[in-house]
C-alpha positions in Angstrom: -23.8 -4.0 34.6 -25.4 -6.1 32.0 -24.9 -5.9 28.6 -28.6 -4.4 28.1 -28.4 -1.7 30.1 -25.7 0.1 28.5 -25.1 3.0 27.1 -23.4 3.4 23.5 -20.9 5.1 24.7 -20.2 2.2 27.1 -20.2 -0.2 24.2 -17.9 1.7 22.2 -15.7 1.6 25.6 -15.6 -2.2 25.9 -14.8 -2.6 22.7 -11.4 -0.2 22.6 -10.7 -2.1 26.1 -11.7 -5.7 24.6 -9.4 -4.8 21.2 -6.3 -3.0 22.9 -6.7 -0.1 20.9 -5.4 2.3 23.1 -2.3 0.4 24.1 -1.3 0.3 20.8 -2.3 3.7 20.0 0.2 4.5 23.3 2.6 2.2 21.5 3.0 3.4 18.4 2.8 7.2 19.6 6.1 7.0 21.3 9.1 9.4 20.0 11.6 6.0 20.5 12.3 4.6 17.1 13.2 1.0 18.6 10.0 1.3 20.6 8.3 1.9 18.0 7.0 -1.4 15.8 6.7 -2.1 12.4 4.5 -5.1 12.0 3.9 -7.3 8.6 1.2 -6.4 7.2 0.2 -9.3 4.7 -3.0 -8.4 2.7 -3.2 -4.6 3.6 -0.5 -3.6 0.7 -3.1 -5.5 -1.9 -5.7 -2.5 -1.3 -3.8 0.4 -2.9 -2.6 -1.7 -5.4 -6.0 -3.2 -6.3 -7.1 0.8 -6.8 -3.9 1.5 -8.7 -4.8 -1.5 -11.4 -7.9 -0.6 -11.0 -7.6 2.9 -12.5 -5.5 1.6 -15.0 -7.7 -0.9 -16.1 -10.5 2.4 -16.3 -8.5 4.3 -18.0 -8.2 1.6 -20.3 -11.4 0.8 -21.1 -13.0 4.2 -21.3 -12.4 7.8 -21.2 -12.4 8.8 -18.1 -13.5 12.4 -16.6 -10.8 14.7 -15.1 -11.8 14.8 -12.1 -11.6 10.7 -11.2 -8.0 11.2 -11.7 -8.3 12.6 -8.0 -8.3 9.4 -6.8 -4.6 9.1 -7.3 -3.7 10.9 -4.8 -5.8 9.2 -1.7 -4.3 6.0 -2.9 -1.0 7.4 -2.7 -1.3 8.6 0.6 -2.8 5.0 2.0 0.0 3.3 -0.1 2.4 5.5 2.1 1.1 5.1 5.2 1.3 1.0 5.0 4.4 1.4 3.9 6.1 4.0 7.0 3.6 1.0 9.5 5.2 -2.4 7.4 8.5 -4.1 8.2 10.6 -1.6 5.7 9.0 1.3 7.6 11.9 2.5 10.0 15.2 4.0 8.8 17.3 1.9 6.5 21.1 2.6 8.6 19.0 0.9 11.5 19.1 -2.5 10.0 21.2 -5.5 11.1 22.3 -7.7 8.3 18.9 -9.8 8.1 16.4 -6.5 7.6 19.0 -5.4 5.2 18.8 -8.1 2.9 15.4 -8.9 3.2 15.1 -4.6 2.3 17.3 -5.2 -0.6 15.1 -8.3 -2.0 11.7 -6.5 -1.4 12.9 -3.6 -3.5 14.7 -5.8 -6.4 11.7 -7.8 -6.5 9.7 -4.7 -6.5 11.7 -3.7 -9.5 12.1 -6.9 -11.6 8.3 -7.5 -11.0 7.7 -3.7 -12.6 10.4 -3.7 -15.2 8.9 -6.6 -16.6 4.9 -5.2 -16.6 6.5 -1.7 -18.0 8.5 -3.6 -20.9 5.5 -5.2 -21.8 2.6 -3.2 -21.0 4.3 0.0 -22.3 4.3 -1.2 -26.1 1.0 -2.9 -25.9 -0.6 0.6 -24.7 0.8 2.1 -27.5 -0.1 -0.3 -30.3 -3.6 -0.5 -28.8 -3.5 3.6 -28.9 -2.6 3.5 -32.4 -4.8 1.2 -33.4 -7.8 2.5 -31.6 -7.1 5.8 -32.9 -7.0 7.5 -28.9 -7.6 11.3 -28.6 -4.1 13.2 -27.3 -6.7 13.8 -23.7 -6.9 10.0 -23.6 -3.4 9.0 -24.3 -2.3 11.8 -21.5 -5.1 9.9 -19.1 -3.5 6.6 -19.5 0.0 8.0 -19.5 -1.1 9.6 -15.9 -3.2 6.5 -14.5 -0.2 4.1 -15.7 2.3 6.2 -13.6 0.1 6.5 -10.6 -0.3 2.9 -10.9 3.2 2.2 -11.0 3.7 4.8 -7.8 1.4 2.6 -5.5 2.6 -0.7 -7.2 6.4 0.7 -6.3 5.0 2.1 -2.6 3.2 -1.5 -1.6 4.8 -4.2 -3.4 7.9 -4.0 -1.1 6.3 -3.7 1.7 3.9 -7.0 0.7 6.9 -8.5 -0.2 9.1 -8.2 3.1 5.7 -8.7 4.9 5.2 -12.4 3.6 9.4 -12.9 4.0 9.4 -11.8 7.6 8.8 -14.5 10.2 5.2 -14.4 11.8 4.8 -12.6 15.2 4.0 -14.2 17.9 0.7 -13.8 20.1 2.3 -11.8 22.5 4.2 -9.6 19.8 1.1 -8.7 18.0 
């Protein structure tokens, strides 16, 4: 059939077929852990952190109404589900020596990298509250948009971090 005379539906079926979709779908559906992959994922962790600095950087700069802080949450759950999908996703007692350590660097990388932005950024947000003279409703926004950012940034910068450490996966793999 050519490609004119086709339906949308029959489009839309070519292109699962032509992307493997459902083979992975199968894939990643199975009950067996070892079956079961956790892929890098390179750039995807970048997206929840992007909205978590983002917010921060909003709350920052202006008041923000109450109900934008809702976006926390949907950020949160995207952060989450790269991370269960990325290389730390499966259970930690599962690991052979290399995941292990390449686990234990993502997180103390993870933690020196925040450490560092907290010790710093912390007193900063302060002195600039002072000085600006903040309403108590505004101090409480930035308080709640710096710990939601520091949620995602936890949740994804492992998982981008073990990502970029892990070899690449073959064609076949992927």
């Amino acid at each position: 059939m050519s490609v004119k005379h086709r339906t949308a539906l029959q489009r839309m079926d070519a292109l699962v077929w032509w992307s493997n979709a459902s083979d992975q779908v199968r894939h990643d559906m199975t009950s067996d852990a070892d079956e079961r992959r956790y892929r890098p994922m390179r750039w995807l962790p970048m997206f929840p952190m992007a909205c978590g600095a983002g917010f921060m950087c909003a709350a920052i700069a202006y008041p923000l109404p109450l109900m934008s802080y809702a976006i926390a949450a949907p950020a949160m759950a995207v952060a989450a589900a790269i991370a269960i999908n990325g290389p730390l996703g499966k259970p930690a007692i599962d690991d052979d020596e290399r995941e292990a350590a390449m686990r234990k660097n993502a997180f103390f990388f993870c933690l020196a990298i925040l450490a560092f932005a907290n010790i710093v950024g912390g007193p900063m947000l302060l002195f600039a509250a002072a000085l600006k003279e903040w309403a108590a409703d505004r101090i409480l926004g930035v308080a709640f948009a710096l710990f939601m950012a520091n949620m995602t940034w936890f949740v994804s910068l492992p998982t981008l971090y073990a990502s970029w450490k892990s070899p690449r996966l073959s064609d076949h793999e992927a």
